[in-house]
MMTF fields as JSON, N, C-alpha, C and O atoms, coordinates in Angstrom:
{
  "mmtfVersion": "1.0.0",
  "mmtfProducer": "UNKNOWN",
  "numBonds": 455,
  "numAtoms": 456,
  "numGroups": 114,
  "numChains": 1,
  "numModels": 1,
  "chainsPerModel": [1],
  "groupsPerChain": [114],
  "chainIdList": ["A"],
  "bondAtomList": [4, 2, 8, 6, 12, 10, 16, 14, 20, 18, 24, 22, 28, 26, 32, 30, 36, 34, 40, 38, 44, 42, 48, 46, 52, 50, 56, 54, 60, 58, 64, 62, 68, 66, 72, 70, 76, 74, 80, 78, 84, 82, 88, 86, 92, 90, 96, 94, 100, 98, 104, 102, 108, 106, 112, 110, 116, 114, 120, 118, 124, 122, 128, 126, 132, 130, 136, 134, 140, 138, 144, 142, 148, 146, 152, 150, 156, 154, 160, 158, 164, 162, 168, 166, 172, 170, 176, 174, 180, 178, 184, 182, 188, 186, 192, 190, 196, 194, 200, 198, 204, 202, 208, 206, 212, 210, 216, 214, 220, 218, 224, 222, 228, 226, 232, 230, 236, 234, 240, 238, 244, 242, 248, 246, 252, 250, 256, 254, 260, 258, 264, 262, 268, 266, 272, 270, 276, 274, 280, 278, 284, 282, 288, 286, 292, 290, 296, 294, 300, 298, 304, 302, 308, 306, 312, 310, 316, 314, 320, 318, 324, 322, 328, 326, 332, 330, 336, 334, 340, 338, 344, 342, 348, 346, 352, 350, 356, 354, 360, 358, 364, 362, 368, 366, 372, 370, 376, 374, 380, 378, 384, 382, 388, 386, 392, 390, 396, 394, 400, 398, 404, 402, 408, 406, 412, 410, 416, 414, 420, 418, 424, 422, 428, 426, 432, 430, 436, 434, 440, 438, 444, 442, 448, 446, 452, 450],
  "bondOrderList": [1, 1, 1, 1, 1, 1, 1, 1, 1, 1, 1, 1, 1, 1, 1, 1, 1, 1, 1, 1, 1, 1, 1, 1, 1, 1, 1, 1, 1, 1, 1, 1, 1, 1, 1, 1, 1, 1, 1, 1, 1, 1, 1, 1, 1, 1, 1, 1, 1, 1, 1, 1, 1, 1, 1, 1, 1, 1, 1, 1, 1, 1, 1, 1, 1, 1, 1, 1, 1, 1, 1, 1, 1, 1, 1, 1, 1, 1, 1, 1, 1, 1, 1, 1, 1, 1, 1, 1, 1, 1, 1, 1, 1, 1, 1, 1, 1, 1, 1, 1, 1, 1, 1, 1, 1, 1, 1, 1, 1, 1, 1, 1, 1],
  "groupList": [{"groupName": "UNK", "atomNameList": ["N", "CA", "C", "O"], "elementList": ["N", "C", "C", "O"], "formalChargeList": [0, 0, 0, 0], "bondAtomList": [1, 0, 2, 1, 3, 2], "bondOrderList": [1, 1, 2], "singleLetterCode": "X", "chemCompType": "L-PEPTIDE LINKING"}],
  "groupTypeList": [0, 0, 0, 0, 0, 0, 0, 0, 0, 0, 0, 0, 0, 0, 0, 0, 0, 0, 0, 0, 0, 0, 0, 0, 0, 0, 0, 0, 0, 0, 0, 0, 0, 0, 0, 0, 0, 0, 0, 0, 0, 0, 0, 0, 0, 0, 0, 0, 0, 0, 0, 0, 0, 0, 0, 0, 0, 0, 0, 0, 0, 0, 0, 0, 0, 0, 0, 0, 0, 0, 0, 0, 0, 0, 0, 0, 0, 0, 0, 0, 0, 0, 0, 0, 0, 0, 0, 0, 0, 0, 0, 0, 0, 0, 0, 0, 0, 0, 0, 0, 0, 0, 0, 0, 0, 0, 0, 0, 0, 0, 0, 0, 0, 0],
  "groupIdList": [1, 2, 3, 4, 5, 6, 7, 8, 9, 10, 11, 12, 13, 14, 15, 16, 17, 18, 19, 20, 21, 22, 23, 24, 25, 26, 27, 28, 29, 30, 31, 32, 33, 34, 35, 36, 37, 38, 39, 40, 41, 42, 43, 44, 45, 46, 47, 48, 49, 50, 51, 52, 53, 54, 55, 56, 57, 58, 59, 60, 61, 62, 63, 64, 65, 66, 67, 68, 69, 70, 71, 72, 73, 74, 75, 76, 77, 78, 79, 80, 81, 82, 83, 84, 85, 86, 87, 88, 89, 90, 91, 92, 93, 94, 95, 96, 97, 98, 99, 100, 101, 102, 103, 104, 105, 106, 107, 108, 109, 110, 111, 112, 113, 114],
  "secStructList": [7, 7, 7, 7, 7, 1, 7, 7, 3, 3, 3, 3, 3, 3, 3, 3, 3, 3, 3, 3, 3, 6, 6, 6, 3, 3, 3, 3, 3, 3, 3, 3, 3, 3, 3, 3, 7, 6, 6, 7, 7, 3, 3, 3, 7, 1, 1, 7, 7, 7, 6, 6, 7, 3, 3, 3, 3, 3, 3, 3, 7, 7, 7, 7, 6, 6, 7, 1, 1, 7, 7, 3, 3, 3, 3, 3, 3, 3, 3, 3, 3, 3, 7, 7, 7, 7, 1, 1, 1, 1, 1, 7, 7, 7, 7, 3, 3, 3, 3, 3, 3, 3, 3, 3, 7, 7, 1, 1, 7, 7, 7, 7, 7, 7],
  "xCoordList": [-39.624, -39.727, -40.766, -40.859, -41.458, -42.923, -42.263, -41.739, -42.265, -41.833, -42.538, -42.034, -43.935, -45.425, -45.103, -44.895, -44.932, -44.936, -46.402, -46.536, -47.511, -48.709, -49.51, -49.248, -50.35, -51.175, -52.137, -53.272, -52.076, -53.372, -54.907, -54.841, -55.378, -57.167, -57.869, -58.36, -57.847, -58.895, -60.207, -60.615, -60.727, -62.163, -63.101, -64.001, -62.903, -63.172, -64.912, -65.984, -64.698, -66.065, -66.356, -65.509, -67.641, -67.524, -67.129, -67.173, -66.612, -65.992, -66.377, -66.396, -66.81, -66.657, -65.55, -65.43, -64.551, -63.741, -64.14, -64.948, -63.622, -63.77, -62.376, -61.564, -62.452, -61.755, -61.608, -62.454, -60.678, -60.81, -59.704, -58.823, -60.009, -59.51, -58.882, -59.655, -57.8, -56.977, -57.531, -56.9, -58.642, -59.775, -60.89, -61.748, -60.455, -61.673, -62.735, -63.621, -62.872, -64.428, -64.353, -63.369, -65.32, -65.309, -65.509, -66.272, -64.344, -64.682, -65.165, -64.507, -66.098, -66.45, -66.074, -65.968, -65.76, -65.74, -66.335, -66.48, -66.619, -67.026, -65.442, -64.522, -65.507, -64.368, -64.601, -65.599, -63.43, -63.782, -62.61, -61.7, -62.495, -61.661, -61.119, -61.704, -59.998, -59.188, -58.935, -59.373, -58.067, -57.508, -57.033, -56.8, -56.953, -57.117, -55.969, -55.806, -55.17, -54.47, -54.657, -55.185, -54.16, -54.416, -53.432, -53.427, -52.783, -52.579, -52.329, -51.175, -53.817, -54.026, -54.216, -53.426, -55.056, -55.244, -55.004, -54.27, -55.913, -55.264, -57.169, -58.103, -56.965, -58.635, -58.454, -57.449, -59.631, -59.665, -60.568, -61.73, -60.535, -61.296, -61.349, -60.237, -61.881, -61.763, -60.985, -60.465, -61.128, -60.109, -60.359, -61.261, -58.88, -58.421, -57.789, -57.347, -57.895, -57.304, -56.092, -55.484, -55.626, -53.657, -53.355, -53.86, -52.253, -51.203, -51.024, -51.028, -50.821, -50.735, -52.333, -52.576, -52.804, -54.404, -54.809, -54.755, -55.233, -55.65, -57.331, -58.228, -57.197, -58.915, -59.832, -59.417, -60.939, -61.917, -62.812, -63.346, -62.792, -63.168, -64.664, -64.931, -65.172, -66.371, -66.492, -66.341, -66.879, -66.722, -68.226, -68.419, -69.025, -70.45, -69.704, -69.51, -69.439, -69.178, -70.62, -71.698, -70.27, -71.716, -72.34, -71.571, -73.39, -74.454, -73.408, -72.752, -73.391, -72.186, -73.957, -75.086, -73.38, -73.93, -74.698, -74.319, -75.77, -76.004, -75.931, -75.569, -76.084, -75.994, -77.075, -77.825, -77.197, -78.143, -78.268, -79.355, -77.325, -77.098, -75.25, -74.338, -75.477, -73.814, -73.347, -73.952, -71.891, -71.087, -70.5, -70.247, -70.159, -69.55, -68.105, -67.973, -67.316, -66.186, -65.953, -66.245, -65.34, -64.662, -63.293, -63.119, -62.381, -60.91, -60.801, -61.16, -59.759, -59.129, -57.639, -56.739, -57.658, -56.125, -55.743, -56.497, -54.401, -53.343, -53.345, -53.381, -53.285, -52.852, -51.104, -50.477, -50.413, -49.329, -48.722, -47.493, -49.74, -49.074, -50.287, -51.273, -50.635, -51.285, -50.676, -49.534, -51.182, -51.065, -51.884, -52.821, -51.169, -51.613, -52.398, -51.78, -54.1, -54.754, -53.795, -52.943, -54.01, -53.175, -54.335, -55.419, -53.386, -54.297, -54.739, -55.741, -53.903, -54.681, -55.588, -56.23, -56.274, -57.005, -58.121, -57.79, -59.687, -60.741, -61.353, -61.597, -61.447, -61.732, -60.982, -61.21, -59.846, -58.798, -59.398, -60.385, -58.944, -59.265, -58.013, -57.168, -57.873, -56.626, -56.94, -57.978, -55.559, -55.234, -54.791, -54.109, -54.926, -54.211, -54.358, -55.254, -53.088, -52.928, -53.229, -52.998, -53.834, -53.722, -53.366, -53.579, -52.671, -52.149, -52.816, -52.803, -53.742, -54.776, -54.169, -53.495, -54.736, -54.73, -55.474, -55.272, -56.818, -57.856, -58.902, -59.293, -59.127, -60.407, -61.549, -61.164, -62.603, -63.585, -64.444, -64.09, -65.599, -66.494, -67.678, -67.454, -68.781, -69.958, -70.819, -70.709, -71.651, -73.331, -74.171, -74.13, -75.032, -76.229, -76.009, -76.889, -74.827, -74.657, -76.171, -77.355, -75.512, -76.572, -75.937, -74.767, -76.435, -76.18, -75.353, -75.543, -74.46, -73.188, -73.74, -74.904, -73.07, -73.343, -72.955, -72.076, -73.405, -72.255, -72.68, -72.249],
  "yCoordList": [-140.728, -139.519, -138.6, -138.465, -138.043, -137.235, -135.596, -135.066, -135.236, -133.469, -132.833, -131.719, -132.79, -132.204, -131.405, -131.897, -129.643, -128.691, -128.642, -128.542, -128.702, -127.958, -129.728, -130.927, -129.029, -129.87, -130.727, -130.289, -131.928, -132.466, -132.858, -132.997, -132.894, -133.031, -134.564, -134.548, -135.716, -136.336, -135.417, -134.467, -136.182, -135.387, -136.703, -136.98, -137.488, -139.005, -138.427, -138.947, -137.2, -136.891, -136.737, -136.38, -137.06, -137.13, -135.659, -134.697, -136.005, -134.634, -135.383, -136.614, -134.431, -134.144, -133.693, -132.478, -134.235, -133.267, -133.157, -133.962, -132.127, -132.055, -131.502, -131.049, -131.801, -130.959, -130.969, -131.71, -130.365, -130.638, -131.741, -131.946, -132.42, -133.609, -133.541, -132.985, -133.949, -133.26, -132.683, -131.864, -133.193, -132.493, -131.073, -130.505, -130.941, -129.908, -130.303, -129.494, -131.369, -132.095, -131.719, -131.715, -131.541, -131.586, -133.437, -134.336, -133.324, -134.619, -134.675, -133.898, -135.331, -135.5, -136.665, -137.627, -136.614, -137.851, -137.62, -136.562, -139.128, -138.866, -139.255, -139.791, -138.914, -139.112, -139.094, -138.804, -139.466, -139.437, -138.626, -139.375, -137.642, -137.248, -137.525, -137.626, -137.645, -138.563, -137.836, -138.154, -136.655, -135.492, -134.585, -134.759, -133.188, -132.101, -131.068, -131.185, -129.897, -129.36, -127.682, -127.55, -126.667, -125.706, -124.937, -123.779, -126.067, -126.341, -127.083, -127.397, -128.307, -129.614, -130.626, -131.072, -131.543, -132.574, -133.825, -133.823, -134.982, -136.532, -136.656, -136.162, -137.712, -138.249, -139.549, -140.019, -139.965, -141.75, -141.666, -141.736, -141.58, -141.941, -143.61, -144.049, -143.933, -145.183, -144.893, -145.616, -143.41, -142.834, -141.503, -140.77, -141.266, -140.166, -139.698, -140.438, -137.888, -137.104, -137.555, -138.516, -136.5, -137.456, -136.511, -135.479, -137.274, -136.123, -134.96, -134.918, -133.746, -132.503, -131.705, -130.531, -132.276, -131.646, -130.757, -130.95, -129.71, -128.755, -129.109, -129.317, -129.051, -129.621, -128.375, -127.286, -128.753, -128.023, -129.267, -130.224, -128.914, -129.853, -129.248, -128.111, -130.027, -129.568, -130.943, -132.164, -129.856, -130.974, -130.25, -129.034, -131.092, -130.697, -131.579, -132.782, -130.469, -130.862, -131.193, -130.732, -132.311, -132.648, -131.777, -130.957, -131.822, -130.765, -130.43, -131.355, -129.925, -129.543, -129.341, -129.104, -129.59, -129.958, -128.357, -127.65, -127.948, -126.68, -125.834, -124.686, -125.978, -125.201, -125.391, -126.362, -124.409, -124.275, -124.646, -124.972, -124.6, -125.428, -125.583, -125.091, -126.669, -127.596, -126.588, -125.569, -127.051, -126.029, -126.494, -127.697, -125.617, -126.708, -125.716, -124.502, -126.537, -126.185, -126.428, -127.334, -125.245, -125.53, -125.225, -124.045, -125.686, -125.699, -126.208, -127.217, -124.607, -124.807, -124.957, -124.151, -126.612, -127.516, -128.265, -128.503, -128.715, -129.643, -130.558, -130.454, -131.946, -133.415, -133.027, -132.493, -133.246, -133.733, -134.663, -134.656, -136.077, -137.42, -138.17, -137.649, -139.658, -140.493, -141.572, -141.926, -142.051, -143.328, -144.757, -145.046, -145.906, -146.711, -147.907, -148.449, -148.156, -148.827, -150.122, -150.777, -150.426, -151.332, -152.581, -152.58, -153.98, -154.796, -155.822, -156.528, -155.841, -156.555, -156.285, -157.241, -155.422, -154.768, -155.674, -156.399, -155.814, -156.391, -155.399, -155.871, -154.409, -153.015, -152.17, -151.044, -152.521, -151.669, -150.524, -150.695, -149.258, -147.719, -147.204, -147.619, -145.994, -145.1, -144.238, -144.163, -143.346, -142.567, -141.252, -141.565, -139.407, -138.665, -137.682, -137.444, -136.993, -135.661, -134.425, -134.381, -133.488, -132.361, -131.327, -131.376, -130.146, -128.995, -128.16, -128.175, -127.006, -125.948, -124.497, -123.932, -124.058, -122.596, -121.812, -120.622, -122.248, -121.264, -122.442, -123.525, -121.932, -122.92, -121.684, -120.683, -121.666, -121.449, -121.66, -122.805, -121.297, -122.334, -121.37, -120.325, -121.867, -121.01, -121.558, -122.747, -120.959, -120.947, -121.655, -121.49, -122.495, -122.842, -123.604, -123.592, -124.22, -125.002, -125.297, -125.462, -125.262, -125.7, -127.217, -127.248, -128.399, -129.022, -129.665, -129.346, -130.457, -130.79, -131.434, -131.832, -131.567, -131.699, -132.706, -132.505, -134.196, -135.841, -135.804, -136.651],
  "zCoordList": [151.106, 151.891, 151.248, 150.028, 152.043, 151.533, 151.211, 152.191, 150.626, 150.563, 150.672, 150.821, 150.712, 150.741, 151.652, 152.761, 151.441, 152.746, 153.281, 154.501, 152.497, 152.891, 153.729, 153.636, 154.348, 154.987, 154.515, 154.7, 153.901, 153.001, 154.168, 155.389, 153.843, 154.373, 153.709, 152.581, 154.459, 153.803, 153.728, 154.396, 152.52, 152.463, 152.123, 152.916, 150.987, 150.555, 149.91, 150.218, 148.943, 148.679, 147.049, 146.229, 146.778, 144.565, 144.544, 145.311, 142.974, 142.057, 141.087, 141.101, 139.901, 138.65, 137.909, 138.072, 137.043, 136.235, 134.982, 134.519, 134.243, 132.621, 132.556, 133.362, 130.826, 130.15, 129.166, 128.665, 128.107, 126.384, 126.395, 127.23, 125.186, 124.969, 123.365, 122.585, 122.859, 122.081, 120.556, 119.888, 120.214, 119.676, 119.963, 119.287, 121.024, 121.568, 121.987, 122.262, 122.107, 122.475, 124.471, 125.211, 124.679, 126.231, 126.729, 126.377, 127.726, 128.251, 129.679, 130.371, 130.364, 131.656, 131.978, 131.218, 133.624, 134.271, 135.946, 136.559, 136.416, 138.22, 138.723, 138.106, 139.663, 140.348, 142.204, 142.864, 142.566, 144.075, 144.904, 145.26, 145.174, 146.127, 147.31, 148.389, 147.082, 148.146, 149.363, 150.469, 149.053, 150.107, 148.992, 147.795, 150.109, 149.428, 150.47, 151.685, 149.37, 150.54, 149.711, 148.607, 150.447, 149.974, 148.376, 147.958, 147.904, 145.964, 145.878, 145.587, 146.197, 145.347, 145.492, 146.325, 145.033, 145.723, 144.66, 143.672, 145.204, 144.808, 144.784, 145.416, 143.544, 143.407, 142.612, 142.079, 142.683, 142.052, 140.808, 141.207, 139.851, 138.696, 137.463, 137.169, 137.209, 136.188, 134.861, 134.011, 135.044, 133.587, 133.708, 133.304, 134.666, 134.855, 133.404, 132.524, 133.407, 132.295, 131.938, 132.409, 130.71, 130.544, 131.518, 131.959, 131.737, 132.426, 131.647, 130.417, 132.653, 131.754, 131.61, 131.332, 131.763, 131.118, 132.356, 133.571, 131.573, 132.536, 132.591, 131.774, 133.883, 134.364, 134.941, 135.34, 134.886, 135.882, 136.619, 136.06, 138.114, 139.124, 139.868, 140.256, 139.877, 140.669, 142.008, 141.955, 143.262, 144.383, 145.07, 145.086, 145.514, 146.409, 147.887, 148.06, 148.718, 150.165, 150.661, 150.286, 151.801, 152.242, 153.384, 153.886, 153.783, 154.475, 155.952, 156.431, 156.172, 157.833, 158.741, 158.314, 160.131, 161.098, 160.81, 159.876, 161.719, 161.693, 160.387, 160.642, 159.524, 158.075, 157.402, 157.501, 156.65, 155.974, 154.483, 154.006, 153.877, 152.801, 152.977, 153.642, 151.829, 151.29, 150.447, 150.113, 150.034, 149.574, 148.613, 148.545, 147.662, 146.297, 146.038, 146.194, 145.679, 145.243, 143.52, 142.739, 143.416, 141.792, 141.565, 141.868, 141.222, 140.761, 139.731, 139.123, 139.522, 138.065, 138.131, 138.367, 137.768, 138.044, 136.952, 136.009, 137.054, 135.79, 136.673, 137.899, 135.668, 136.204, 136.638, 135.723, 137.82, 137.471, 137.738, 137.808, 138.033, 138.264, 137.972, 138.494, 137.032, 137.021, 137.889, 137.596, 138.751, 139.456, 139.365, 140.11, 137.936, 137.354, 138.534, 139.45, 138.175, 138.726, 139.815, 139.214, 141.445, 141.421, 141.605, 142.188, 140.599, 139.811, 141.067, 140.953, 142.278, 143.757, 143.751, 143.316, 143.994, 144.307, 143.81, 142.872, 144.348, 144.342, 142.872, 141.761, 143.157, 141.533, 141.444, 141.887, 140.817, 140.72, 140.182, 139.466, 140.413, 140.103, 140.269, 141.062, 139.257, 138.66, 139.656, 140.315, 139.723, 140.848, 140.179, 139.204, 140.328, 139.863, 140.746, 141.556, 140.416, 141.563, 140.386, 139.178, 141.306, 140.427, 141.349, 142.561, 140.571, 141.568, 140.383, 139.152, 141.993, 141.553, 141.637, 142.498, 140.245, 140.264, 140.818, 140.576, 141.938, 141.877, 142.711, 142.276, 143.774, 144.426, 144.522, 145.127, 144.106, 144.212, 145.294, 145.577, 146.365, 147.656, 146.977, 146.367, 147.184, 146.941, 147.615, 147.914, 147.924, 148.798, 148.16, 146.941, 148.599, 147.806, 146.354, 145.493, 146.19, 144.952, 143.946, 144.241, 142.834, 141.795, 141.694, 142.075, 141.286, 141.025, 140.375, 139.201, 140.441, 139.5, 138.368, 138.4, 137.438, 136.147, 135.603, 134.765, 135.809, 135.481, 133.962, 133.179]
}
């Protein structure tokens, strides 16, 4: 049974996450966004954060019909579920949800940062 009150959104678009890693080192990864709802979404990475890790996400939405420029999103979110690669799969890829404190949209994106 799904409990999800809020409405999720496929989106199926790259993200970037970072974050500190139990050293302080900054870690990056690409990732792919699965769906998105208004606190939080689900994404696919090869090596998603641990659980628990507070992330920062960067997402470049693609060009919309009539617009003048694309739009980038940033959220500042915690892992709170890893979902282990499934091994059928032709390239298995890891799965994690994160629930956001804070979505960001801005104009005219600068470029994401892999």
């Amino acid at each position: 049974m799904d409990f999800r009150r809020l409405l999720r959104v496929p989106v199926g678009v790259s993200a970037v996450i970072s974050w500190a890693d139990p050293n302080g080192l900054l870690q990056r990864r690409s990732a792919v966004a699965r769906d998105m709802s208004a606190k939080g979404m689900f994404l696919y990475a090869d090596s998603p954060p641990p659980l628990g890790s507070a992330v920062t996400l960067e997402i470049l939405l693609p060009l919309l019909r009539n617009a003048a420029s694309s739009m980038r999103i940033t959220a500042d979110a915690r892992v709170v579920r890893i979902q282990p690669p499934d091994e059928e799969q032709e390239e298995p890829v890891s799965g994690f949800a994160v629930i956001t404190d804070r979505y960001t949209l801005k104009d005219h994106p600068e470029e994401i940062h892999q």
